[in-house]
C-alpha positions in Angstrom: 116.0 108.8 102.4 112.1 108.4 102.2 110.5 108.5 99.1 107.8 111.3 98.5 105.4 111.5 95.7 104.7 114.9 93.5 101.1 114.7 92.2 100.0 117.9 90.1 96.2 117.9 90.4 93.6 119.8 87.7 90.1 119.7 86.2 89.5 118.9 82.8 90.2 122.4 82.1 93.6 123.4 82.7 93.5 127.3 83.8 96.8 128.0 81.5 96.8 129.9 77.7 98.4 128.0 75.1 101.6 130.3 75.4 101.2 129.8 79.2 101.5 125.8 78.8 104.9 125.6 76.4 106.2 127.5 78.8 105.3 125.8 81.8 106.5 122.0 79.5 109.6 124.4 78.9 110.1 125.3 83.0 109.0 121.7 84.1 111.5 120.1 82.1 114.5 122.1 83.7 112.8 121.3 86.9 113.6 117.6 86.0 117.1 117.9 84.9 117.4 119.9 88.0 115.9 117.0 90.0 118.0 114.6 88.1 121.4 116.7 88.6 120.7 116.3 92.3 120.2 112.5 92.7 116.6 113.4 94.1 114.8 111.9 91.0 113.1 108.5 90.8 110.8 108.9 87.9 107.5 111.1 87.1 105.5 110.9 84.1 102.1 113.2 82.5 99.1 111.5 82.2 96.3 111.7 79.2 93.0 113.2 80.6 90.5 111.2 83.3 87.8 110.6 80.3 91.0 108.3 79.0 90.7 106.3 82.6 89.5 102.7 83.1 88.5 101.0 86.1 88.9 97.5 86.6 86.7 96.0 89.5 86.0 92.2 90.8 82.8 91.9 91.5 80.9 88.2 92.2 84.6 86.6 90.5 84.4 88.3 87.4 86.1 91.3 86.1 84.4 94.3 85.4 85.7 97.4 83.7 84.3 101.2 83.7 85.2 103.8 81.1 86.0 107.1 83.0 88.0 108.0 86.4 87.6 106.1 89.1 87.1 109.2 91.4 83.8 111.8 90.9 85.7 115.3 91.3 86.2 118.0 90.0 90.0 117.8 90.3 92.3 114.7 89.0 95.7 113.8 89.0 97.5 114.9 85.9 101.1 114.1 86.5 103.9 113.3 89.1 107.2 113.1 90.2 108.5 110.6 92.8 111.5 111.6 94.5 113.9 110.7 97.2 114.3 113.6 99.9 115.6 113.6 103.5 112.6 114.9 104.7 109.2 116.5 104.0 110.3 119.8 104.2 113.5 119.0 101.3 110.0 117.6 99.9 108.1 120.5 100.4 111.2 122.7 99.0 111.2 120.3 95.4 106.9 120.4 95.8 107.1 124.7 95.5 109.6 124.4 92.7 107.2 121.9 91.0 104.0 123.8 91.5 106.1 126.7 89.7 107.0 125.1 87.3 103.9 123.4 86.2 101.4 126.5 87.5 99.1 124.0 89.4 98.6 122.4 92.5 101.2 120.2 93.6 100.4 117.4 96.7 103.2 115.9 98.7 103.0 112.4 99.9 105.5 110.2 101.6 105.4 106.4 100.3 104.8 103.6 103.3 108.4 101.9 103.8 108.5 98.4 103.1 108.0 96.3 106.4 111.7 95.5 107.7 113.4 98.2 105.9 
């Protein structure tokens, strides 16, 4: 089984009414159980907003740090999900169910697999 990453992407402004948003926490955490109940979950997690981001950089040996996402966009990551599918379409299925769930953009990724595995 490969592992896929989830990402939910969005701008500083989520596009969702407060009403909109329990519900969507309320529909995204049955998605999980369902995930869970089907041995496809690894772990996701939420994350605060990009202004909350740091960079940390080595430049000339010394250690420099940025406040503020690394990336200039108008779109960040926001959350995930890693899961463990047979394939990208079994990926793809869990990804439409996510973007559902949550009411944004969902990305699928496969990780690399670990030389000699």
């Amino acid at each position: 089984m490969t592992q896929y990453m989830l990402s939910v992407h969005h701008g500083d402004e989520v596009p969702l009414s407060d009403e909109e948003m329990q519900q969507s926490f309320k529909d995204t955490e049955a998605l999980n159980s369902q995930m869970e109940e089907s041995g496809v979950w690894v772990f996701a997690g939420g994350l605060h907003a990009p202004s909350t981001a740091t960079v940390v950089r080595v430049k000339d040996g010394a250690v420099v740090t940025t406040d503020g996402p690394y990336a200039e966009t108008k779109e960040q990551l926001g959350g995930f999900w890693v899961i463990e599918a047979a394939d990208l379409d079994a990926a793809i299925d869990w990804a439409a169910k996510a973007t559902a769930a949550c009411r944004l953009p969902v990305e699928v990724r496969p990780f690399q697999e670990e030389p000699g595995a």
